[in-house]
C-alpha positions, 0 to 999 in steps of 0.5 A: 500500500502507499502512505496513506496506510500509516494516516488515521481515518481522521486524518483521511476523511480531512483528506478526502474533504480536501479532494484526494482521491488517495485518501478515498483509497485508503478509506476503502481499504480500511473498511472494505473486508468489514463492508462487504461482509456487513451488506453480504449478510442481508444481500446474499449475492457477493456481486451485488454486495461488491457492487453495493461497497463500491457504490458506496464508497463512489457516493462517499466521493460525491458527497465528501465535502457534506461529511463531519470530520469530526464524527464517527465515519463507520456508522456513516459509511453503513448507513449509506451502504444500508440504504443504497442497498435496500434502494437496489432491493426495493428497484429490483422487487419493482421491476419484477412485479412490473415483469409480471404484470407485462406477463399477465397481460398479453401484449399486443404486437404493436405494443412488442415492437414499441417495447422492442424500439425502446429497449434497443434506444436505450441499449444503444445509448448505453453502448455510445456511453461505455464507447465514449470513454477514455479506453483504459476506463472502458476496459475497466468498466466492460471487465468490472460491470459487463463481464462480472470481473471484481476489481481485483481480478480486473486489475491482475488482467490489466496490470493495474492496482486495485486502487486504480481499477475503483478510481476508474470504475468512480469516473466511468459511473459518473460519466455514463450516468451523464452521457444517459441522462444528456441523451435521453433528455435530448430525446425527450426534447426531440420527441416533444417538438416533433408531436 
């Protein structure tokens, strides 16, 4: 590990503050076995629970300057890890019901191919977004999020540090999440000046 190994977490959350993304690493390696372990218990799945710690720590970075330094980071660290996951949970067990209640109904063939459009619209956009960043980051997200990798074995692959793996996976999230929103706004707009 580097310096920041030797800082104590005050130290790294003043850091962090400050806009150091070193010290968000340090952060995550101090907490991140105990993490995992606390949102495996309640996910079940050790792909959701990892995405559900680096989710967490890519929200922490968001939101470093609203973090009391001189609070107790642990319990704030599990209560966003607590709720992002329930918000995953809560996402999913909707769009299950919302895929019943498609099977319930029989879809007309018009409705198909409308459905058919909308989803391959919104496939596409998410393909220009992952192909508009920069190449070692798409790397990292394809292994990461599309091909299942954990950070770890993304960054053996790469030949990369692990730390490297979660700062790029921060930057590619934060840039897709806007690439999709630019563009379906965009197409919202489009659609409402041509009705």
């Amino acid at each position: 590990m580097n310096i920041y190994s030797n800082y104590s977490e005050k130290k790294l959350l003043s850091l962090l503050a400050e806009g150091d993304a070193n010290a968000l690493s340090g952060l995550y390696y101090l907490h991140v076995k105990q993490l995992n372990y606390f949102v495996l218990r309640t996910a079940k799945s050790s792909s959701l629970a990892e995405d559900v710690v680096h989710d967490t720590f890519i929200k922490i970075w968001e939101n470093r300057e609203k973090i009391d330094c001189g609070q107790p980071f642990k319990p704030y660290l599990y209560t966003v890890a607590r709720r992002h996951l329930l918000n995953l949970l809560k996402r999913a067990q909707h769009e299950v019901n919302i895929m019943e209640e498609i099977k319930k109904n029989a879809v007309s063939e018009e409705n198909a191919t409308e459905l058919l459009i909308d989803y391959t619209e919104s496939s596409s956009i998410f393909s220009e977004a992952i192909n508009s960043l920069p190449e070692q980051r798409k790397e990292v997200f394809i292994r990461c999020r599309i091909q299942g990798l954990t950070y770890k074995q993304a960054a053996i692959e790469l030949g990369i540090s692990e730390s490297t793996v979660n700062n790029q996976m921060v930057k590619a999230l934060k840039t897709i999440r806007a690439f999709i929103t630019m563009r379906t706004a965009v197409l919202i707009l489009m659609a409402a000046v041509t009705k």
